[in-house]
N, C-alpha and C positions, 0 to 999 in steps of 0.2 A: 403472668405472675406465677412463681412455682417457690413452692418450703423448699429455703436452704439450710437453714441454720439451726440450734435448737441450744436452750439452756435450761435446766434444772436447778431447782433452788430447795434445800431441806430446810424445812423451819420447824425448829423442836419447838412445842408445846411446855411451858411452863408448867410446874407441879400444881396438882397435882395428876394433869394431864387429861385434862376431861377435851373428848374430839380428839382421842388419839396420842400418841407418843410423838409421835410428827408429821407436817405434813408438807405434801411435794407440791410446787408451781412450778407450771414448765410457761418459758418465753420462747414461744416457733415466731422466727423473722422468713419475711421470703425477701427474692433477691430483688425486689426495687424496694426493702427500706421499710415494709410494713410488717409490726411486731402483735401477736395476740398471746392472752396469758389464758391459762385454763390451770383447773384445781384439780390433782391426779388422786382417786380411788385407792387407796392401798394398803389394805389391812392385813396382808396376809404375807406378808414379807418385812426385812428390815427394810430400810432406808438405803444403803449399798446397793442392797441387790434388784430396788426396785427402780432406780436411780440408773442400774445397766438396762433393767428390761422396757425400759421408759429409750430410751435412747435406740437400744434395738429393732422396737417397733416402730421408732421415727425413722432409722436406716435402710428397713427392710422395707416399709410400705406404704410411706409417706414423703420421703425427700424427692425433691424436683418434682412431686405432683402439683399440680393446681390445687390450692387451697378450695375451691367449690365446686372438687370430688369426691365429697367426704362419703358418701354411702360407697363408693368404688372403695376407698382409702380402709373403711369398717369391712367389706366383704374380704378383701385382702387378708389382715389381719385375725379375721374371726374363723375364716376358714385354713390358716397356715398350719395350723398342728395338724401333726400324724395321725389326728382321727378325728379331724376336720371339724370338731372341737374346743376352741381354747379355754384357755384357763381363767381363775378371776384377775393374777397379775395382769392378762394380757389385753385384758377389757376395763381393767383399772388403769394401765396406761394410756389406753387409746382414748378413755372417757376425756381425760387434761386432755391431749393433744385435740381432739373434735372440740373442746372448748374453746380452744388456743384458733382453732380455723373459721367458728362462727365470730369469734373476735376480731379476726384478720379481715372476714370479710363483711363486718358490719364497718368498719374502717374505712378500707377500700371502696364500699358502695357509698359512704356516711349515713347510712343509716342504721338507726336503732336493731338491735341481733331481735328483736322481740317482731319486727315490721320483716323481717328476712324469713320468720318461722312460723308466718302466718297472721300474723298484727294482733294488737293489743286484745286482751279478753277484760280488764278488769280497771279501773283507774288506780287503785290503790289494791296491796296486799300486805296481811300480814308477815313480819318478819319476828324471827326465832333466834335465840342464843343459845349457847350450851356454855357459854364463860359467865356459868355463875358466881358472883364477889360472894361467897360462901360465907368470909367472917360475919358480912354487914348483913346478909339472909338470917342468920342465927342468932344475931342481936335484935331482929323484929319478931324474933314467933320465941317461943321458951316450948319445944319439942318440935316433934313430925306431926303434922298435919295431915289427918287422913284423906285421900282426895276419893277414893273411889273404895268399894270393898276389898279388892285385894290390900291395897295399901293400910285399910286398919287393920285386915289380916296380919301382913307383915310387922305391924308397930305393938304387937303387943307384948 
């Protein structure tokens, strides 16, 4: 099994854009048919430009490897710059793409990505949003709610 393929997808963020202005999913397929998705890092560029360097670090040091090389695929990568070094672009693409390979090969083995990276620690977990319905928030409270001393700091 070895990453042939690779697709990027930008999904702009509806206004007022809370989690960003956009964000990138990349879909890596390898060549017998199996597709993983991962959520790519990238706040420090537009969408274009992170869109080539997402691509570039899947050309330079991930295609034709085996998807369950990822620390060889991350040493690659993190040491390719002129001062051995990279950048946050370069670790914000790589973060999707290693997403993209624990996905591939929880597929491939059929099991759970969670049982591959050491097995379950919890039965349930809290889960978080940042798409708050802002109108229907402000129609239950009539102000800001102090939650902690900075914050009556700031509401005054």
């Amino acid at each position: 099994m070895k990453l042939s393929q690779i697709e990027v997808f930008v999904i702009g963020v509806p206004p007022p854009g809370w989690g960003g202005r956009y964000w990138l999913v990349v879909k890596v397929t390898t060549d017998n048919g199996i597709s993983g998705y991962g959520e790519v890092y990238a706040a420090s560029v537009g969408p274009k430009a992170m869109v080539a360097v997402i691509e570039d670090v899947f050309a330079r040091h991930m295609e034709g490897e085996n998807p369950e090389n990822i620390e060889l695929m991350f040493r690659r990568a993190y040491s390719a710059g002129f001062t051995q070094r990279p950048d946050l672009t370069v670790m914000g693409a790589f973060s999707g793409l290693e997403m993209a390979c624990w996905d591939i090969l929880g597929k491939a083995h059929e099991r759970p990505v969670y049982a591959l990276l050491g097995g379950k620690m919890n039965e349930r977990l809290r889960a978080y949003t940042f798409f708050i319905r802002w109108p229907i928030m402000m129609r239950r409270r009539s102000g800001p709610r102090p939650r902690c001393r900075w914050n009556r700091h700031l509401s005054r």
